[in-house]
C-alpha positions in Angstrom: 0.0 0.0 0.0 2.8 2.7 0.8 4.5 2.1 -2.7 1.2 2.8 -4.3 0.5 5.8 -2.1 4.1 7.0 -2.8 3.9 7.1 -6.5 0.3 8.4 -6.9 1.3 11.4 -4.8 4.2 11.8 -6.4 2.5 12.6 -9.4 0.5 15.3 -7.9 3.8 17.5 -7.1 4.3 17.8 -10.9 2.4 21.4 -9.5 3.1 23.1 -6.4 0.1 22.8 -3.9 -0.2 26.3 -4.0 -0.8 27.0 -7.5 -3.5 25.1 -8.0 -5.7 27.1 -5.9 -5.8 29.9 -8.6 -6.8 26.7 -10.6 -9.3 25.7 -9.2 -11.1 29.3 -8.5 -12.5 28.8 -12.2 -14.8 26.1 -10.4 -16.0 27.8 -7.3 -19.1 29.5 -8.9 -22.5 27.7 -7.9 -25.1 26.9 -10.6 -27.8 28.0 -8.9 -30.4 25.3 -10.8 -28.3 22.7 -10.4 -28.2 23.8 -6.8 -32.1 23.2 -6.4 -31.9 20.0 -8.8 -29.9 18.5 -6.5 -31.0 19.9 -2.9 -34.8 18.6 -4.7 -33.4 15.1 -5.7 -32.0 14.9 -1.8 -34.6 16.0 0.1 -38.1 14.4 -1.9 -36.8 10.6 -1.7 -35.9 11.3 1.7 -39.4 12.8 2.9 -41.5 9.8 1.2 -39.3 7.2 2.1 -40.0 8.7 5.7 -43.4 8.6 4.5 -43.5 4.8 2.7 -41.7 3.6 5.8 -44.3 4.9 8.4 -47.3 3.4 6.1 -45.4 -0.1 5.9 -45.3 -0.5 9.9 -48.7 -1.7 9.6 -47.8 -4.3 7.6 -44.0 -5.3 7.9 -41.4 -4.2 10.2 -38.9 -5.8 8.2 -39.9 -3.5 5.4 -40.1 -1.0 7.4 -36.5 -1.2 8.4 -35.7 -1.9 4.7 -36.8 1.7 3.9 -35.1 3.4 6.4 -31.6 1.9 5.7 -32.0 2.9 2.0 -33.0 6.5 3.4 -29.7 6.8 5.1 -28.3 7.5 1.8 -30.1 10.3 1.3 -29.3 11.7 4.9 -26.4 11.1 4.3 -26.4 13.2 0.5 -28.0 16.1 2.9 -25.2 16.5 5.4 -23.2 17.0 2.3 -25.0 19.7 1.1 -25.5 21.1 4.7 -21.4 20.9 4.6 -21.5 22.5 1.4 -23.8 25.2 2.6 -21.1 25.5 5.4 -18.6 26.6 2.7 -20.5 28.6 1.0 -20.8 26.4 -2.0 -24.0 25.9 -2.7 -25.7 29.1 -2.9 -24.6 32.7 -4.5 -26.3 33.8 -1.4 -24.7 33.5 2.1 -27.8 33.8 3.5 -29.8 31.3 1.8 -27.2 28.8 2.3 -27.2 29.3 5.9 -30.1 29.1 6.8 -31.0 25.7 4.1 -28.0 24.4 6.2 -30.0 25.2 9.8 -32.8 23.6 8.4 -31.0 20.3 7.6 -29.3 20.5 10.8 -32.8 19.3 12.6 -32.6 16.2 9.8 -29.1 15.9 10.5 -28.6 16.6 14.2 -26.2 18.7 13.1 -26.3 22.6 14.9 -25.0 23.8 11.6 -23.4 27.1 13.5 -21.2 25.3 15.6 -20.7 22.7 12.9 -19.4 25.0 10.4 -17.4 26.5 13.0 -15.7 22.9 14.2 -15.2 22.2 10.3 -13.8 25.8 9.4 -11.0 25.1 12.6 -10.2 21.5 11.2 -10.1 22.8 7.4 -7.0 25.6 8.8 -5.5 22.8 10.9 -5.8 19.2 9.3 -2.2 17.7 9.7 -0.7 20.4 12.1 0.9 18.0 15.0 0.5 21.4 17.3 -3.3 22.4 16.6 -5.3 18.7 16.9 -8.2 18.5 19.1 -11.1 20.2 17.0 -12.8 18.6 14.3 -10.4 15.9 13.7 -9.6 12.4 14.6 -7.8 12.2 17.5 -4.3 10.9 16.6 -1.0 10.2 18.7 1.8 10.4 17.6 4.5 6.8 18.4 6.4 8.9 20.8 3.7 10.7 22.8 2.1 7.0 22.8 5.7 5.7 24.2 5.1 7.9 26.7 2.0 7.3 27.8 1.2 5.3 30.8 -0.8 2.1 30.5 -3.6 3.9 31.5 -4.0 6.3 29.2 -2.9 4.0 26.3 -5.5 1.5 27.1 -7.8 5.1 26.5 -6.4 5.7 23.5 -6.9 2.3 22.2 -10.4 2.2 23.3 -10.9 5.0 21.0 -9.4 3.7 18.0 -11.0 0.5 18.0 -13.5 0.0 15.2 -16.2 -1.2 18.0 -16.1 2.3 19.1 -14.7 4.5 16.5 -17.2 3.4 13.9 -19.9 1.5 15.7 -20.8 3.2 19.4 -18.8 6.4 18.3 -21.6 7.6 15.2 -24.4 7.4 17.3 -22.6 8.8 20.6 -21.3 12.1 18.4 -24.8 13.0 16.4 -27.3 11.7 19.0 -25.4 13.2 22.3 -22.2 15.1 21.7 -24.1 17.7 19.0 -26.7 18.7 21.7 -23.8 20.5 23.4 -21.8 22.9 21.8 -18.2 21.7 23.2 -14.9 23.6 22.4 -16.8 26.9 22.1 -19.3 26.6 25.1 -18.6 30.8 25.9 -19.7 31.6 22.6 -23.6 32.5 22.8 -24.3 32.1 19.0 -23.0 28.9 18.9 -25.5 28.0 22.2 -28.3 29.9 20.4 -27.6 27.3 17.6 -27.5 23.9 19.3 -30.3 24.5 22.0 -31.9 26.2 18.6 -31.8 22.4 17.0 -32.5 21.1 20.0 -35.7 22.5 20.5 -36.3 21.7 16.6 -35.4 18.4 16.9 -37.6 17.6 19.8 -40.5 19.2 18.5 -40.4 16.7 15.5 -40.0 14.1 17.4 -42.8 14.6 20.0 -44.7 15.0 16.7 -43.9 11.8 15.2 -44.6 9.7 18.7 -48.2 11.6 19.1 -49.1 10.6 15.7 -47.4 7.4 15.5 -46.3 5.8 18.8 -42.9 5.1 19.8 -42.1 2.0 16.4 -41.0 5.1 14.0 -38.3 6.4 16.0 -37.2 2.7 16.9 -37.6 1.6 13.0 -37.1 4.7 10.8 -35.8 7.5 13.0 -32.7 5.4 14.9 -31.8 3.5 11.8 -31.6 5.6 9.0 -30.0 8.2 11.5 -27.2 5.7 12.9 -26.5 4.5 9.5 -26.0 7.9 8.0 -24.0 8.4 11.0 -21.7 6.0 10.5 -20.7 6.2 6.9 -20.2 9.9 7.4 -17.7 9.1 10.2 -16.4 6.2 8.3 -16.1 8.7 5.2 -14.3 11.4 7.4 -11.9 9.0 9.0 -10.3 7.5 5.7 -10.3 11.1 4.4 -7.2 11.5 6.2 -6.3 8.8 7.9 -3.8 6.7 5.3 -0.6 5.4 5.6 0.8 8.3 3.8 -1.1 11.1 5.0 0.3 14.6 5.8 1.2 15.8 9.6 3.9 17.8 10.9 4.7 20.6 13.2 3.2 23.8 13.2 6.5 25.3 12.1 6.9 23.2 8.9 3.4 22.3 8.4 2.0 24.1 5.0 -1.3 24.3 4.0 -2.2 23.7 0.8 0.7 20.6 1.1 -2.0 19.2 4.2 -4.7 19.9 1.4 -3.5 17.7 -1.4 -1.2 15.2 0.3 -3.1 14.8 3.2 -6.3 13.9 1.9 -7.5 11.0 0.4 -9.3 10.4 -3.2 -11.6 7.8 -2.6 -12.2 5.6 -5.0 -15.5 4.6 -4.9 -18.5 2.9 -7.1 -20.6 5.6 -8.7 -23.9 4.9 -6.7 -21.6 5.4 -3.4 -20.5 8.7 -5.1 -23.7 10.5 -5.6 -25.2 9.4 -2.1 -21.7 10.9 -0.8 -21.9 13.7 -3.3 -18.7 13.3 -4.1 -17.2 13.7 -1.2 -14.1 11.0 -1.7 -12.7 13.5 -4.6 -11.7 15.0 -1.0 -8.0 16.3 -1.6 -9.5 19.1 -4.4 -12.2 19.7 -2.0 -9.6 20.6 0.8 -7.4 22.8 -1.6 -10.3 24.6 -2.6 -13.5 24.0 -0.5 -15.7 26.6 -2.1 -16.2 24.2 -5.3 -19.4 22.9 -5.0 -19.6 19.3 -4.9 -21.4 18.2 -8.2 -18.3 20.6 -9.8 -15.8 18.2 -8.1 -15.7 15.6 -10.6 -15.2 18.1 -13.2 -12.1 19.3 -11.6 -10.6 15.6 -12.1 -12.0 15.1 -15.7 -10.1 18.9 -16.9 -6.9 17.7 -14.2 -5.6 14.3 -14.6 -2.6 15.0 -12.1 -5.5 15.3 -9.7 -7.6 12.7 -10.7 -4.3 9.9 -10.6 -3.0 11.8 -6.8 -3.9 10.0 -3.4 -6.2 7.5 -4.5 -7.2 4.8 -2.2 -9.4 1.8 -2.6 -12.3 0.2 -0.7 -9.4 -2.4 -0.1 -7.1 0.1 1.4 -9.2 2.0 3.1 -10.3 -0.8 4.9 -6.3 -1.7 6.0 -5.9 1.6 6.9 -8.4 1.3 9.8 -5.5 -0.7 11.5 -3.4 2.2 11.5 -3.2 4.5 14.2 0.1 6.0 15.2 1.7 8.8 13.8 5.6 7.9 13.4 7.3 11.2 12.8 10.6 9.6 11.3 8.9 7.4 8.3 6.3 9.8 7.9 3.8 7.5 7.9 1.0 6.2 10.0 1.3 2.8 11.7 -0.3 0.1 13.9 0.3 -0.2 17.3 2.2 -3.5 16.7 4.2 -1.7 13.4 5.2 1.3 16.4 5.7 -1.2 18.7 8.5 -2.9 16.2 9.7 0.7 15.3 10.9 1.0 19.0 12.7 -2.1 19.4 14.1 -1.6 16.4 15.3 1.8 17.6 16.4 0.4 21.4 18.3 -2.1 19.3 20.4 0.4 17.6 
């Protein structure tokens, strides 16, 4: 996997990281019906799907379940275009986007304020050793885990396992964590937004129980949401969390090189592409995150250096979920039992 990972980024450096951000502003501009066509195409399957899964509980749970999993995709396509919102990508108009975004934020569980806020501190940060902590996966680097006592290891550990990281983690960030707005609890808009969702989100809720008992949220609500969840965090986490991926010091670190080396293009099957809106094409979205999504594959059809740079399989992305230790030395990220080598190794010499 590293060889591959070392010549497909190698190829992208044929430009500096820099330069292609004057590039890419030819693709920032929204197209405003294409905007609505696919904000329309999102939101409609999602709201009778709701609506074919509530009318099938009189006649099949197991169908009813059916429906809801397929209607994760589309929650799924509408955090993207709440993220793009986020950006400013979506819309001409900064206000309309907002506010669209705050909307899908009660579908989403999402407070988009102090969303967009999170997401604006990890897009000025990804790969700086000396700014983690906000909006990002929390990664240690092999000495600061060498450190460690066994304690906080086992913590650590605990926190990269799959079991939690992808499977209790989804449900524990959207369904508790987003009802508080942690890292910027002194700021009052950022309150106003999550008890603002809160309050939107209960509403619907109550709503849905008075009309329809308890077997919607347990059937259509909880699966589709947890789902959703967890492809979103699955699709963060391989984003930028490769063998090869870029982190360094805040004195060396650079970023448009954290844009375009460390983040991913995902390589995935076209269906998986349009209820991710495109998301995997994630290292032009980084360099230049006003580009709205349904422009991203553009972007790769006029640039083949981009197209060919970072990508990573289903395959690999799968065998990067074993890595999780930044080793400062190789530059690249490793396994506990790869670090664990890496020191006697080093204690040997």
């Amino acid at each position: 996997m590293a060889d591959t990972f070392d010549v497909e980024k190698q190829q992208t450096t044929t430009r500096a990281p820099r330069d292609w951000v004057r590039i890419l502003a030819a693709y920032r501009q929204p197209r405003q019906i294409q905007s609505a066509f696919e904000l329309s195409v999102s939101f409609v399957p999602f709201v009778l799907l709701w609506a074919l899964a509530w009318w099938a509980l009189s006649y099949s749970y197991v169908l009813t379940f059916a429906l809801s999993v397929l209607n994760a995709g589309f929650l799924l396509r509408l955090f993207a275009i709440q993220h793009d919102c986020g950006h400013g990508a979506f819309f001409n108009n900064r206000t309309v986007s907002d506010w669209l975004g705050r909307a899908i934020g009660v579908f989403t569980l999402t407070p988009y304020d102090v969303w967009r806020h999170t997401h604006s501190v990890h897009h000025s940060s990804a790969g700086n050793l000396d700014k983690r902590g906000m909006g990002d996966v929390h990664t240690l680097t092999v000495d600061e885990y060498k450190a460690m006592t066994w304690f906080p290891r086992l913590m650590y550990r605990l926190y990269r396992h799959p079991i939690i990281l992808f499977g209790l983690g989804p449900g524990y960030l959207f369904l508790l964590q987003n009802r508080l707005p942690l890292g910027v609890m002194e700021n009052a808009r950022y309150w106003l937004s999550a008890m603002g969702t809160n309050v939107a989100i209960i509403a619907a809720l109550s709503l849905v129980v008075y009309f329809g008992g308890i077997m919607p949220i347990l059937l259509i609500f909880l699966p589709s949401t947890l789902l959703a969840a967890t492809a979103g965090v699955w699709l963060f986490y391989v984003q930028h969390q490769f063998e090869t991926t870029y982190w360094d010091e805040d004195e060396h670190w650079k970023l448009h090189d954290a844009a375009l080396h460390g983040s991913s293009h995902y390589i995935l099957p076209s269906v998986l592409n349009w209820f991710s809106a495109n998301i995997g094409i994630h290292h032009v979205h980084h360099l230049y995150s006003r580009i709205p999504f349904y422009r991203l594959p553009e972007v790769l059809r006029d640039h083949a250096e981009l197209a060919d740079g970072n990508r990573l399989t289903i395959r690999q992305s799968i065998a990067s979920a074993r890595l999780h230790l930044w080793d400062e030395k190789s530059k690249r990220l490793l396994s506990f039992s790869q670090a664990a080598r890496v020191r006697r190794a080093n204690a040997a010499t």
